[in-house]
C-alpha positions in Angstrom: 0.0 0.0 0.0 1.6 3.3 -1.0 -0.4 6.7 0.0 0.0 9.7 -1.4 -2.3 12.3 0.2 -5.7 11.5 0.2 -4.9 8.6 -2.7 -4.3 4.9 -2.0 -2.4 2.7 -4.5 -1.9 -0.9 -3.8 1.1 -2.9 -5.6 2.0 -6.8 -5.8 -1.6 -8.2 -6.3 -2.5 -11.4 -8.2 -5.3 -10.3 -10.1 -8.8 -8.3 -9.3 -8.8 -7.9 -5.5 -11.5 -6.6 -3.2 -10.6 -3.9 -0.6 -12.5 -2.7 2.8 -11.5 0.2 4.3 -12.7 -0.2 8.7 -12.1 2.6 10.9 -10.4 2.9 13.9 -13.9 0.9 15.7 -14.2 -1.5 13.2 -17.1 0.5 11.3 -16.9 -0.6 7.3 -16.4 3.1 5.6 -15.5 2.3 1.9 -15.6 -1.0 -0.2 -13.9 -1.3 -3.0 -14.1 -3.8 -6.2 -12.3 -4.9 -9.3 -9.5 -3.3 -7.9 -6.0 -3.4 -10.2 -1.7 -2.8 -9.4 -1.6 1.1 -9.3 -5.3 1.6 -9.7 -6.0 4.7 -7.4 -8.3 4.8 -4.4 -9.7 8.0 -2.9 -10.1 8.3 0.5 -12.4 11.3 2.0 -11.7 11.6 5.3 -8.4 11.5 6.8 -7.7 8.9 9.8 -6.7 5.4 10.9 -8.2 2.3 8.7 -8.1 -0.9 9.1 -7.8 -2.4 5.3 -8.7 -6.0 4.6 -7.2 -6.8 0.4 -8.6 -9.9 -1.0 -8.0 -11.9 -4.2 -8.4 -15.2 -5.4 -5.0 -16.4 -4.2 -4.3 -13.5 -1.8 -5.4 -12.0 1.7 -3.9 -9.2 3.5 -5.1 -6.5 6.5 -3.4 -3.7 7.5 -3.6 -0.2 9.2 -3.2 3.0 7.4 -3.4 6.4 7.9 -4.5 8.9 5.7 -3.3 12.5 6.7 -4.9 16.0 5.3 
C-alpha cells in the first residue's frame, strides 16, 4: 500500500482484489471492487483504517493512515 495524500495505491496483487476500508472501531467506511496494481483509491476523510485486500490467491489487512 503506498499513499500519497488522500490517494491509495496498492502494488503486488495477483489479479482483481477486493478492498475494505474499517475505521479505527471496526465501522466498514469504503468497499472497494475490481481493484488493479496502481489503480487509485480516494479516501475522503483522513484517519486510521483498518484495510482487509482480497483476491483469489491472496489476503492481507493492514492499518493506514491517511493525513490531510
Amino acid at each position: 500500500i503506498r499513499t500519497n495524500g488522500r490517494k491509495v495505491t496498492l502494488t503486488g496483487l495477483n489479479g482483481k482484489a477486493s478492498v475494505n476500508m474499517y475505521d479505527a472501531v471496526g465501522k466498514l467506511i469504503y468497499q472497494f471492487t475490481d481493484v488493479n496494481n496502481d489503480n487509485p483509491l480516494n479516501v475522503n476523510i483522513p484517519g486510521l483504517y483498518i484495510v482487509d485486500i482480497n483476491t483469489e490467491s491472496q489476503k492481507a489487512r493492514v492499518k493506514m493512515i491517511i493525513n490531510n
